[in-house]
C-alpha positions as CSV (number, residue, x, y, z in Angstrom):
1,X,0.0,0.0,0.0
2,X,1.0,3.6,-1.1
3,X,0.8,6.0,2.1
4,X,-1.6,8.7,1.1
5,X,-0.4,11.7,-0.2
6,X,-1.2,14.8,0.7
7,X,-3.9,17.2,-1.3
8,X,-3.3,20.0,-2.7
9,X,-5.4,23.4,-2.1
10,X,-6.3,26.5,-0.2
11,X,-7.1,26.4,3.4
12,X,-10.1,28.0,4.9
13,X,-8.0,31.4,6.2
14,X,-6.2,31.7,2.5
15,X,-9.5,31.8,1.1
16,X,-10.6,34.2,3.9
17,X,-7.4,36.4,3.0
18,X,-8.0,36.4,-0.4
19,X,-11.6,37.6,0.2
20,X,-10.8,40.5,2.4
21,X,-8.3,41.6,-0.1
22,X,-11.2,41.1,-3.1
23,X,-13.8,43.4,-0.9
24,X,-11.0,46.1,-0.1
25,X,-10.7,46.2,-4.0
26,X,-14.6,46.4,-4.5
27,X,-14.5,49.7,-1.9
28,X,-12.2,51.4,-3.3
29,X,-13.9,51.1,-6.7
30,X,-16.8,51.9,-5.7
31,X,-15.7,54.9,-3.2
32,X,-13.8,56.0,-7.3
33,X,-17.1,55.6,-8.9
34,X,-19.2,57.8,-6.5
35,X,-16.1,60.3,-6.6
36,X,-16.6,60.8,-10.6
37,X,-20.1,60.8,-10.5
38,X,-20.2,63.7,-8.0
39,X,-17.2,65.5,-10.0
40,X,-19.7,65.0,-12.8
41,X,-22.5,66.7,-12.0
42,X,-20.5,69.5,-10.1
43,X,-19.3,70.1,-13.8
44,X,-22.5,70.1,-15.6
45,X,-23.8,72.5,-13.1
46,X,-20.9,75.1,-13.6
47,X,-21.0,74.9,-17.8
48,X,-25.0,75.5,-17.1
49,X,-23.9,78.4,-14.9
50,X,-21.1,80.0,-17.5
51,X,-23.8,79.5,-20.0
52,X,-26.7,81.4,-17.9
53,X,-24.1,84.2,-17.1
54,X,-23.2,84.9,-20.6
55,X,-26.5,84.7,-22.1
56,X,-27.4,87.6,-19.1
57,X,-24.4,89.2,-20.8
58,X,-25.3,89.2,-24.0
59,X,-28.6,90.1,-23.3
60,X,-27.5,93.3,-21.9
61,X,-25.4,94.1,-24.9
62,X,-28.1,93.8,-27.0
63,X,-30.4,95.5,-25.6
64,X,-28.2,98.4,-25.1
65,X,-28.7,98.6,-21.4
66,X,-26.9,101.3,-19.6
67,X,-27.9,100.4,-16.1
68,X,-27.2,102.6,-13.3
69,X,-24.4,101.4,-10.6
70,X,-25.7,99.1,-8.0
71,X,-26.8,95.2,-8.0
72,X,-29.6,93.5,-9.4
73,X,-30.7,89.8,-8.9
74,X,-33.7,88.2,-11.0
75,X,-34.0,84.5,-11.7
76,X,-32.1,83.0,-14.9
77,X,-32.7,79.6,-15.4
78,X,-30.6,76.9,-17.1
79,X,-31.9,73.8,-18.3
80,X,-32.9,71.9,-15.3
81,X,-31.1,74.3,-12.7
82,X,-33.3,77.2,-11.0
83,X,-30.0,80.1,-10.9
84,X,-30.0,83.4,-9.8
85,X,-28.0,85.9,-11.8
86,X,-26.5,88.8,-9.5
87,X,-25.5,91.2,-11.5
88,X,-23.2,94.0,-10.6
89,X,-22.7,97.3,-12.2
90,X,-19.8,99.9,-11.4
91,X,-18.5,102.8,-13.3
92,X,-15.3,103.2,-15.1
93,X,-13.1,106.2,-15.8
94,X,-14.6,106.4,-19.5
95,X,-18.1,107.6,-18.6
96,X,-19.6,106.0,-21.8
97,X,-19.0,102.4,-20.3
98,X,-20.2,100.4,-17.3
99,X,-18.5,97.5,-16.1
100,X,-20.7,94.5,-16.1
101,X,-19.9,91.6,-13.6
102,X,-22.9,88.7,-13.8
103,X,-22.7,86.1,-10.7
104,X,-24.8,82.9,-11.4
105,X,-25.9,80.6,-8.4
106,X,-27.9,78.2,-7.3
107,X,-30.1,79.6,-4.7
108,X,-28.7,80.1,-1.1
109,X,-25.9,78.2,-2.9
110,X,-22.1,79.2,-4.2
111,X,-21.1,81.2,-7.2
112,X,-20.8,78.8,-10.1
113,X,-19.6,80.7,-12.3
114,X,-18.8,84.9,-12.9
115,X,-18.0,86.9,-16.0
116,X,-17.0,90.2,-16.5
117,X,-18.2,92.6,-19.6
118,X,-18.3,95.8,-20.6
119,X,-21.7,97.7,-21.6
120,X,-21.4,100.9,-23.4
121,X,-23.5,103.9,-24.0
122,X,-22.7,104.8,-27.8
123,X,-24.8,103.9,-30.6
């Protein structure tokens, strides 16, 4: 008779290792994943924001407003986001031109976005 030889395998705490090492890997994808995703949408919002501000912008430009210094706010929606425009006004050292700065937010929420312009008085 042959004495039995040993089989070969993994034992129950290799196979234990092995898993803790798989569900490490799994976390760390999925903590990636929800990373991205949020990185994502933060984008989206601030090229909805750029693109609400500019539109304010050129809005003002052709309608040859020549608003008064001060602030304004009024609503200026984008797609699916609800922004507020804050616009700004101040005077320059040529009087024939206002300085245009247009804030868009979410409301109660950071600036996502702010341009700068010029709007001018002459025909």
């Amino acid at each position: 008779m042959m004495p039995a030889q040993p089989q070969g395998g993994f034992t129950l705490l290799e196979i234990l290792v092995a898993l803790a090492i798989v569900a490490i890997a799994l976390a760390a994808t999925l903590r990636a994943l929800g990373v991205s995703a949020g990185g994502a949408q933060a984008m989206q919002q601030r090229s909805l924001a750029l693109q609400a501000a500019e539109n304010r912008l050129a809005e003002l430009r052709l309608l040859r407003a020549f608003p008064n210094p001060g602030r304004q706010v009024e609503p200026c929606p984008q797609g699916p986001l609800a922004l507020v425009c804050e616009q700004e006004f101040q005077t320059t050292v040529n009087g024939n031109f206002r300085l245009a700065t247009v804030r868009a937010r979410l409301a109660q929420g950071p600036v996502l976005a702010e341009l700068n312009g010029l709007l001018s008085s002459l025909p």
